[in-house]
C-alpha positions in Angstrom: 37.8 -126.5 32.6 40.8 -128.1 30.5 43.0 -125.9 28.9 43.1 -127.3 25.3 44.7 -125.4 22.4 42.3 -124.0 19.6 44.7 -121.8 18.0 48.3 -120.2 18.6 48.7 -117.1 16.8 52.1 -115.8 17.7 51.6 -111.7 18.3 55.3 -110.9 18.1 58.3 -111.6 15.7 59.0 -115.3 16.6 62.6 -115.3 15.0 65.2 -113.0 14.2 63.4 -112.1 10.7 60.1 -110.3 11.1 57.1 -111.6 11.0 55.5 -109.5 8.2 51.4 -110.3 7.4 49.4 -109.1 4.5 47.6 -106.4 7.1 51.3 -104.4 7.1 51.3 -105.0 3.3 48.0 -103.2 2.8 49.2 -100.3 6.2 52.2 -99.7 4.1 50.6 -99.8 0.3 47.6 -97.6 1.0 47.2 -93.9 0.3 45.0 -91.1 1.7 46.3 -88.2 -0.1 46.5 -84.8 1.9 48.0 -82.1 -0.6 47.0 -78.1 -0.8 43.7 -77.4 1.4 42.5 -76.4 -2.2 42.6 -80.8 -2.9 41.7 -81.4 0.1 38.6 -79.0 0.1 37.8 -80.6 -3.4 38.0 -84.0 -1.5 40.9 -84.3 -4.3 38.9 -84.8 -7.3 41.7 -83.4 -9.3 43.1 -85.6 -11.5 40.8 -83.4 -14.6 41.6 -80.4 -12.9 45.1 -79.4 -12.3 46.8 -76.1 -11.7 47.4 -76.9 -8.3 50.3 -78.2 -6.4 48.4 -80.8 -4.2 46.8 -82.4 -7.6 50.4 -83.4 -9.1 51.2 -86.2 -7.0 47.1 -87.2 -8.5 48.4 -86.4 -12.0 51.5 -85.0 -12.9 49.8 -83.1 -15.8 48.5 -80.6 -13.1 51.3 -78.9 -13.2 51.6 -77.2 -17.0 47.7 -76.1 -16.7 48.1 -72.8 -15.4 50.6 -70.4 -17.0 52.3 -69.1 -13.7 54.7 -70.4 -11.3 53.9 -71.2 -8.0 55.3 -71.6 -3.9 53.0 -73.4 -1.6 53.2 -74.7 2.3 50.6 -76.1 4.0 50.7 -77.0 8.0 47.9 -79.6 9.0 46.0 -80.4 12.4 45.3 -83.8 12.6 42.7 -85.1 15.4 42.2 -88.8 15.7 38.8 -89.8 17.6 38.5 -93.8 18.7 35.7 -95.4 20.3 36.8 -98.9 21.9 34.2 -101.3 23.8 35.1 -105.0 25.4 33.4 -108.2 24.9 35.1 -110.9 27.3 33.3 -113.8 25.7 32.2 -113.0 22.0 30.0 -115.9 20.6 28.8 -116.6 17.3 28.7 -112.6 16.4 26.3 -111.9 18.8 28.7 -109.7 21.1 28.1 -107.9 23.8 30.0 -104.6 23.5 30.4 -103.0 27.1 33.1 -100.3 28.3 33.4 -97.8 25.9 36.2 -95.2 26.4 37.2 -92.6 24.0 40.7 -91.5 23.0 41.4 -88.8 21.1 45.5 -88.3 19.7 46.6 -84.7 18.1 49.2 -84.8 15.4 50.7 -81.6 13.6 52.5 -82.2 10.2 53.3 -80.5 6.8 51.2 -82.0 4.4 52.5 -80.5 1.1 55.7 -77.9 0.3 56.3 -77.0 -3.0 56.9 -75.1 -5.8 56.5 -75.2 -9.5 58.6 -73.0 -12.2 56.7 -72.3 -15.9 58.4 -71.4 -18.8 56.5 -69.8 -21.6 57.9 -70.3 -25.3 55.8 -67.7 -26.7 53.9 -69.5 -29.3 50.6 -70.0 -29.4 50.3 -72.9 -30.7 52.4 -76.4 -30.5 54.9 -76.0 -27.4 53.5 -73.3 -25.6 54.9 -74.0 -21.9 57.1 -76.3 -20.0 56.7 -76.3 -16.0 59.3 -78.0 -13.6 58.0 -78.9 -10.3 59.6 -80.3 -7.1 56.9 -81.1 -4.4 56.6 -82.5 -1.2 53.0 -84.3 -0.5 51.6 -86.8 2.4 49.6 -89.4 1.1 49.0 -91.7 4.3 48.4 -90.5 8.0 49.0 -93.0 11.0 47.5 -91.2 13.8 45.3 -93.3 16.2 45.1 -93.9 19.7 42.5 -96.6 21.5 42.2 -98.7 24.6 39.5 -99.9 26.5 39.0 -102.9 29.0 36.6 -105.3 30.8 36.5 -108.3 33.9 37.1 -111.6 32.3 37.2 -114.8 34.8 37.6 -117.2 31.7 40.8 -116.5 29.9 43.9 -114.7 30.5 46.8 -113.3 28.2 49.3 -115.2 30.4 47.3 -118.9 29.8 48.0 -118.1 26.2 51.6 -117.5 26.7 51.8 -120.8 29.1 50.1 -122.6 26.1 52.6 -121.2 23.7 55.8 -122.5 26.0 54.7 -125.8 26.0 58.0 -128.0 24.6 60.5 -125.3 25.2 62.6 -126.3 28.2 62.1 -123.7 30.8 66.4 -123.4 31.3 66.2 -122.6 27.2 63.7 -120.1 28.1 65.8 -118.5 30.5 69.2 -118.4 28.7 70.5 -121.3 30.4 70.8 -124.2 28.0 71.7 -124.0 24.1 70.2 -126.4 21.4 72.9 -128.9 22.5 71.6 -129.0 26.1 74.9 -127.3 27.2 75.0 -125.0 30.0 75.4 -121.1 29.2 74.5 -117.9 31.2 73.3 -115.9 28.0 69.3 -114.1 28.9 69.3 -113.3 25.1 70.3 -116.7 23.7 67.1 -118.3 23.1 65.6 -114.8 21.2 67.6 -115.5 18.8 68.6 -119.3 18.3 66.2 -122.0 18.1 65.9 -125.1 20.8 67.1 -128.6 20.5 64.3 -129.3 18.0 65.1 -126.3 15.8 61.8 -124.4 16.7 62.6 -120.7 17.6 60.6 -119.3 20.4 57.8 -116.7 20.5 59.6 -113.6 21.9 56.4 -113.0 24.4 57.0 -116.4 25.3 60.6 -115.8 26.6 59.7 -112.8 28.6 57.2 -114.1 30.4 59.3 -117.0 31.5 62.2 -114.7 32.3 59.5 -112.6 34.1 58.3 -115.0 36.1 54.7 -114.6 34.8 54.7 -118.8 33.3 56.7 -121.5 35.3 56.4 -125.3 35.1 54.0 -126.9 37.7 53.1 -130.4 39.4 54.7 -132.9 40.1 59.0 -132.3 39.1 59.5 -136.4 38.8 57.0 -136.2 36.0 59.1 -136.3 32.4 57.7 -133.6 30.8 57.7 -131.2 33.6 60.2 -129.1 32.2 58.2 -128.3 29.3 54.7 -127.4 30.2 53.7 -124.4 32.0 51.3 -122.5 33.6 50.5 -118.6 34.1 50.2 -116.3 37.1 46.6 -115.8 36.7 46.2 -120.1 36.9 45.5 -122.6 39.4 45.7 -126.2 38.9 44.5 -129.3 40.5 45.3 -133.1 39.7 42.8 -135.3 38.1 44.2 -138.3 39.6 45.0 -139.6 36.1 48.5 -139.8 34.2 49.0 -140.3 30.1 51.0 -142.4 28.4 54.1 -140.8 29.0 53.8 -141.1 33.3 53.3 -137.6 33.6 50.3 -136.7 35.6 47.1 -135.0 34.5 45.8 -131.9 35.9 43.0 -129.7 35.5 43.7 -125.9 34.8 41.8 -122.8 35.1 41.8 -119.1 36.2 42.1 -118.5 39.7 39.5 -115.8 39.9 38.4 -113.0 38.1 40.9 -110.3 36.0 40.6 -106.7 34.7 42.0 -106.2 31.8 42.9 -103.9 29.8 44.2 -103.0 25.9 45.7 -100.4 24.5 47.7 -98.9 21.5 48.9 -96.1 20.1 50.0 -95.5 16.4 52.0 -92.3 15.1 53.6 -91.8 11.4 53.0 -90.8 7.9 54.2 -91.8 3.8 55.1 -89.0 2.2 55.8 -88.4 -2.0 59.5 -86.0 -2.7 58.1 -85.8 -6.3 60.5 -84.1 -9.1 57.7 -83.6 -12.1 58.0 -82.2 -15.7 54.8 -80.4 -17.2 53.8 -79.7 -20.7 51.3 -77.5 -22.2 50.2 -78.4 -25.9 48.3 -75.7 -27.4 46.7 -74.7 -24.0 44.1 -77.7 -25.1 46.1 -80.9 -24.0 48.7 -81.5 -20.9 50.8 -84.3 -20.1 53.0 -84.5 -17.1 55.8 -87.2 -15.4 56.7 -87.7 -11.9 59.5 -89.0 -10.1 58.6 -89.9 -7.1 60.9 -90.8 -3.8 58.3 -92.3 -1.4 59.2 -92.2 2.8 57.6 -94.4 5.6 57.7 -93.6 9.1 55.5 -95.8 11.2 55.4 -96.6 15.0 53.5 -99.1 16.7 53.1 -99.3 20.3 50.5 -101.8 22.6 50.2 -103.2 25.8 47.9 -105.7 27.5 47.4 -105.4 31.1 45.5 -108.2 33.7 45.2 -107.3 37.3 43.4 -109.5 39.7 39.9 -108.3 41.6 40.8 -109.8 44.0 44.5 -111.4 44.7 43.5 -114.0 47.2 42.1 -115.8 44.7 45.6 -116.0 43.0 47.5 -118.0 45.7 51.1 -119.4 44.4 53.3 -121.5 46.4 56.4 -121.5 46.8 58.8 -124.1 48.7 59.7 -121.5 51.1 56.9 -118.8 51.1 53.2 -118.4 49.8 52.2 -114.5 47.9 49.2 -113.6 45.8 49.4 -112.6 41.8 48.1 -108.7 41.4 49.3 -107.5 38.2 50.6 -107.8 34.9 51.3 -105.8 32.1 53.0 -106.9 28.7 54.2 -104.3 25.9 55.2 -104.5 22.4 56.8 -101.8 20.5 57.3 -101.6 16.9 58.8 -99.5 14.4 59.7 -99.1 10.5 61.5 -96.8 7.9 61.4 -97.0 4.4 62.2 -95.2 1.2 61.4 -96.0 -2.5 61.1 -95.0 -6.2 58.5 -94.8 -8.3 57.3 -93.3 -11.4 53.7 -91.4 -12.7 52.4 -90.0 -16.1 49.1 -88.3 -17.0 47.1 -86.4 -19.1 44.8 -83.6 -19.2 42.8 -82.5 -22.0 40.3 -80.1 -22.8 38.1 -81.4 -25.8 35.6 -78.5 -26.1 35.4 -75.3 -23.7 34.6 -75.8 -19.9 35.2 -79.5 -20.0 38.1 -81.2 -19.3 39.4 -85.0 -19.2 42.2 -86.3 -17.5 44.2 -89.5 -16.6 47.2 -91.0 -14.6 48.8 -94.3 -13.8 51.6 -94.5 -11.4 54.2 -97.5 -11.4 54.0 -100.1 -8.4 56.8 -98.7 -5.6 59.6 -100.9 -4.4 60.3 -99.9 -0.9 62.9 -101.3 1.3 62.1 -101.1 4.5 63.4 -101.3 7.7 62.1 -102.7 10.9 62.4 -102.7 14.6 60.7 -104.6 17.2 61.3 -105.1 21.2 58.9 -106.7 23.6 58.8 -106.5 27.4 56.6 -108.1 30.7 56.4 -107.3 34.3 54.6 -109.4 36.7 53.8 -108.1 40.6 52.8 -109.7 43.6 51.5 -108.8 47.1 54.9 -110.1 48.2 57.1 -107.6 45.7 59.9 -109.9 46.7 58.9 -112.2 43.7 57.8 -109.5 41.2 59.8 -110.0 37.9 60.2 -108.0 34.8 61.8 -109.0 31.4 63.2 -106.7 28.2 63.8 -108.5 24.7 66.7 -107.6 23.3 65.9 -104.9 20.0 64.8 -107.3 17.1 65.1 -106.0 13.3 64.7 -107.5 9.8 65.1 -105.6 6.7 63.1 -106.1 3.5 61.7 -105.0 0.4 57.8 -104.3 -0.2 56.3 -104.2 -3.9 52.9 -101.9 -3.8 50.7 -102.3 -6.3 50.3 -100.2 -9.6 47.5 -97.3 -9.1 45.2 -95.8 -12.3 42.8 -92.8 -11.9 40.6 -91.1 -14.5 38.6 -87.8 -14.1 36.4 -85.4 -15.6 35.5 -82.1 -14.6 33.5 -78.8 -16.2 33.8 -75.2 -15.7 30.2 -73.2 -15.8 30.5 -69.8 -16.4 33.6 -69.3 -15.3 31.9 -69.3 -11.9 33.1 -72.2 -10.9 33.4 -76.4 -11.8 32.1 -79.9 -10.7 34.8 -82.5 -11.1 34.8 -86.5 -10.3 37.4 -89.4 -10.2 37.4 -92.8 -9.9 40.7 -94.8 -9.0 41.5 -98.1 -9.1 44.4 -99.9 -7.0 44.9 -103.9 -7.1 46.6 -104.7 -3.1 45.9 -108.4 -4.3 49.5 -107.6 -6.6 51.5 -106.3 -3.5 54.6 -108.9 -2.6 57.0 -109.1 0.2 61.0 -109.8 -1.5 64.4 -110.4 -0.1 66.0 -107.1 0.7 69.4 -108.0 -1.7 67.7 -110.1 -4.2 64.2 -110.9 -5.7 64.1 -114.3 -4.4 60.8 -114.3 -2.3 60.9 -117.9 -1.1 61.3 -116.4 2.8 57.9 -114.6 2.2 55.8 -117.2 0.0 53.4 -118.1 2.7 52.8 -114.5 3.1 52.4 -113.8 -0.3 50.2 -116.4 -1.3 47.9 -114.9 1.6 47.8 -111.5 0.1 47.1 -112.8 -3.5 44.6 -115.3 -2.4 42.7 -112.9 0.0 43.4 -109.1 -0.9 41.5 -107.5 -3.8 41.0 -104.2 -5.8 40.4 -101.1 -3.8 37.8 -98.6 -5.9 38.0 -94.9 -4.7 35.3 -92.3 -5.9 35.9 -88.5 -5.5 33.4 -85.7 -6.0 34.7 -81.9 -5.9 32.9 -78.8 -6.2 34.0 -75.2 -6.5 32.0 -72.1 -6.4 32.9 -68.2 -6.8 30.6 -66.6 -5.8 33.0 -63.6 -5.8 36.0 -63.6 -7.6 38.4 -63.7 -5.0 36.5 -66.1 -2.2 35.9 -69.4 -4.0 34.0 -72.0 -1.4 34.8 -75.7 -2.5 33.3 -79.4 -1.2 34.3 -83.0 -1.5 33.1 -86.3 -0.7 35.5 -89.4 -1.1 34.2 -93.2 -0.6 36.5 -96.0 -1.0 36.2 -99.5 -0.6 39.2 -101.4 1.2 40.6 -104.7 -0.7 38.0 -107.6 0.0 39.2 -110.8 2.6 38.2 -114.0 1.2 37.5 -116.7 4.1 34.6 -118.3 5.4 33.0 -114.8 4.7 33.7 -111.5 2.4 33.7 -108.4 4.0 34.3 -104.9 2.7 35.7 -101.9 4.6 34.5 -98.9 3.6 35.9 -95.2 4.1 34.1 -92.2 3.7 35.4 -88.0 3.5 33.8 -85.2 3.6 35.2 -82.0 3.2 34.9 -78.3 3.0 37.0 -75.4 2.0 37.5 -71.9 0.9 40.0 -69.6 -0.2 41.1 -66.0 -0.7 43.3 -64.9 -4.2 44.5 -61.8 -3.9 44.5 -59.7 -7.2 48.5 -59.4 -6.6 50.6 -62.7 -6.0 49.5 -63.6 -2.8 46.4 -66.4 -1.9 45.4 -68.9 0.5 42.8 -71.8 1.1 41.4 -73.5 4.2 40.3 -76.8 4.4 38.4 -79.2 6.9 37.9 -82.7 6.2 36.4 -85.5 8.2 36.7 -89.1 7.6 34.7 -92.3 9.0 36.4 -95.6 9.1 34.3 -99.0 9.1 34.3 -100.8 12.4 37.6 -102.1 13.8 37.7 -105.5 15.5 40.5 -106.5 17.2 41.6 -109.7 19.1 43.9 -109.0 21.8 45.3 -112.5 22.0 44.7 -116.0 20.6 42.0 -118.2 21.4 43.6 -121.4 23.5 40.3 -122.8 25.7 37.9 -125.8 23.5 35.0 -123.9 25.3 35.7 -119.7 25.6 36.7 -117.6 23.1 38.9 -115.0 23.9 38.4 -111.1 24.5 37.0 -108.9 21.3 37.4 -105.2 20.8 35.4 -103.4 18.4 37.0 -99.9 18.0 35.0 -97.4 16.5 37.7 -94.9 13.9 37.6 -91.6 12.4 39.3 -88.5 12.2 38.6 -84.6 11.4 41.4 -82.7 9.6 42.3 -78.9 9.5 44.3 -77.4 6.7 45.6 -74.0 5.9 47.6 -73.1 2.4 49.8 -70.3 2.1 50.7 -69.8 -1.4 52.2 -67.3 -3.8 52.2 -66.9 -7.6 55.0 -65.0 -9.7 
């Protein structure tokens, strides 16, 4: 079996500027909003509704609805649930999924603090109240865990990274040679300076030669020895032939069979500070405003580990000594911060009695984020005399992220003052979303990127249904449903993710100041697949994941009214 190339995707940051995709575009635009457990328990069909602190960041007319003021905080479980499965040799979609392994990640977080401070004029009519608000609301939660593995004995993580050396001289590799070909003794030159053709290196690449886990093979008269490699997990065997060039041709393939393994592990949240200004017209029409000061935390962490069933079939010679490969394990971590500013306005009005109307539309955000990235490989053998490891240097790029504009409309109706259905529909464009230049808006560093996300990404359409019952005064019981539809990928195919929530709630209002809601949602993801790394072989595709996502939620309000 020749090793041919099909495709090199790089996995890591290849240069000192990130490698940014449309997929951390859409991570970093989205929102899942959290709130109250009284939104959450409504499956936040609130944009009609109001009077509640986790509806402002929906519309910023919530606010001036009730005539009160109001404190909330509201702590969150999260649980994360993932189902993985392997497939070492996916063809044509009709994959074999074996393996399944389950990992579940617990996450606590404050969802929503916040208070609101209404001012009554004393009319009746015209101006009659003007609420100030400052709020504190999540609106995206990263929490996910997975791994899961298989036996492959047709491709292997390190043959990728052998095929992605090929042309960089192994002594550039290994911090001994600059671009000029002069000698240095600097490990972290070549992560961040390109080679005597001006290509920079993968920075996977670079640890696994510094490892140990690639090194050049054959014959060291040929010419191009220097520059072609092979993995740990290969053996090779000569053909008898030579190219053009003199150098001679060999036939390369695993040595044996490999368990491997994938896993990663995801932690974060985006979060709204909003400042918001409420008025009440007549107690028949609200409009709001928000300031909003959006924060990112995200961390990313995977590894990919091969070990060999059995390591005699991974002989490596040395000139002075023979050992076996056994394992190898590469990580990649990954994190980002950012901050930015954006602004909201909406309506609420009620036309007749019991029903209401409402609207919002909320500016795109600029946030400038920051990133870090650092990669590292360790490679063992039954003679630990020649194991190697390898840390990258910390890599980071800082840039700014446009997010697209987002509208939502609702309606809702009170029945005998018993209760009230209410439904929204939002609408958010991720095909607008554009990676900029963090001191200026030139975007000519990004426009491959850019043209991806226009050309591919489309418009995200979110439904929410609430429902709200007293059936005594004091103990209302709620339920939500929320489907939304995730931006379409154009390609040889168009495929649509698909979320859907369900949620239930219920609360206690005390007849003094005092009340508090509880909320449980639960929320099914479409169908992850994931490629661990690159197809390289003409006749095998490389390993598949299909990871199977959702996640149940548990929220408790505290809240008091004065």
């Amino acid at each position: 079996m020749k090793k041919t190339v099909l495709a090199i995707t790089l996995l890591l940051a290849a240069v000192s500027a990130g490698a940014q995709t449309m997929y951390d575009a859409l991570t970093f635009s989205q929102n899942n909003y959290y709130g109250t457990a009284r939104s959450i328990g409504m499956g936040n069909a609130m944009t009609a509704v109001g009077g509640d602190l986790g509806a402002v960041g929906i519309n910023p007319a919530g606010s001036a609805v009730f005539n009160y003021s109001q404190f909330t905080i509201t702590p969150n479980i999260t649980l994360s649930s993932m189902n993985a499965s392997w497939s070492p040799y996916p063809v044509n979609g009709s994959d074999t999924f074996t393996g399944e392994v389950n990992r579940k990640l617990t996450r606590f977080t404050m969802p929503n603090v916040g208070a609101t401070i209404n001012f009554n004029t004393g009319r009746r009519s015209g101006l009659v109240g003007v609420t100030y608000g400052f709020i504190f609301n999540s609106v995206a939660n990263y929490t996910g865990q997975m791994m899961t593995g298989g036996q492959n004995d047709k491709t292997s993580f390190q043959s990728l990274m052998a095929v992605d050396a090929e042309n960089y001289d192994i002594d550039f590799l290994n911090g001994y040679l600059n671009a000029k070909g002069e000698s240095i003794d600097e490990w972290d030159h070549p992560y961040n300076n390109p080679d005597d053709r001006g290509m920079y290196a993968p920075w996977n690449v670079i640890t696994s030669a510094q490892a140990g886990a690639i090194s050049n093979f054959g014959d060291s008269n040929d010419p191009d020895y220097y520059w072609r490699y092979i993995g740990a997990t290969e053996s090779f065997s000569p053909t008898g032939e030579m190219d053009q060039y003199g150098n001679h041709i060999y036939d390369i393939f695993l040595g044996g069979p490999l368990n491997q393994a994938y896993g990663r592990k995801v932690t974060g949240n985006k979060s709204d500070a909003i400042m918001n200004l409420g008025f009440n017209i007549s107690n028949r029409f609200f409009i709001g405003a928000n300031l909003g000061l959006t924060t990112l935390s995200y961390s990313y962490d995977e590894y990919i580990k091969e070990a060999a069933v059995d390591p005699s079939d991974f002989r490596i010679d040395y000139s002075d000594a023979t050992t076996y490969f056994t394992e190898f394990r590469n990580r990649y971590s990954y994190s980002a911060t950012g901050a930015g500013v954006y602004g909201k306005i909406g309506f609420i009005a009620l036309p007749v009695d019991g029903l209401r109307i409402g609207a919002a539309i909320q500016t795109p955000t600029t946030l400038f984020i920051d990133e870090i990235w650092r990669n590292s490989v360790d490679v063992h053998y039954q003679n630990s005399a020649y194991d190697g490891d390898a840390t990258s240097p910390e890599g980071n790029f800082a840039y700014r992220l446009v997010t697209p504009y987002r509208a939502n409309a609702g309606i809702a109706y009170t029945f005998m003052r018993m209760g009230l259905i209410s439904v929204d529909y939002e609408i958010t464009d991720y095909s607008t979303m554009k990676f900029k230049e963090r001191d200026s808006n030139w975007s000519d560093t990004f426009d491959g990127v850019n043209q991806d996300i226009s050309r591919a990404m489309g418009k995200s359409h979110n439904l929410r249904v609430g429902f709200e019952v007293k059936p005594i005064p004091e103990f209302p019981i709620r339920a939500g449903y929320n489907f939304t539809t995730i931006p379409e990928y154009t390609g040889s195919q168009t495929l649509t993710d698909k979320i859907n929530a369900f949620s239930v709630g219920c609360g206690y209002y005390s007849k003094g100041s005092f009340f508090a809601d509880i909320a449980a949602r639960y929320t099914a993801f479409s169908d992850e697949y994931i490629s661990p790394y690159a197809d390289y072989l003409s006749d095998y595709a490389s390993p598949m994941i299909l990871n199977k996502r959702d996640r149940f939620d548990v929220t408790a309000t505290l809240g008091w009214r004065f």
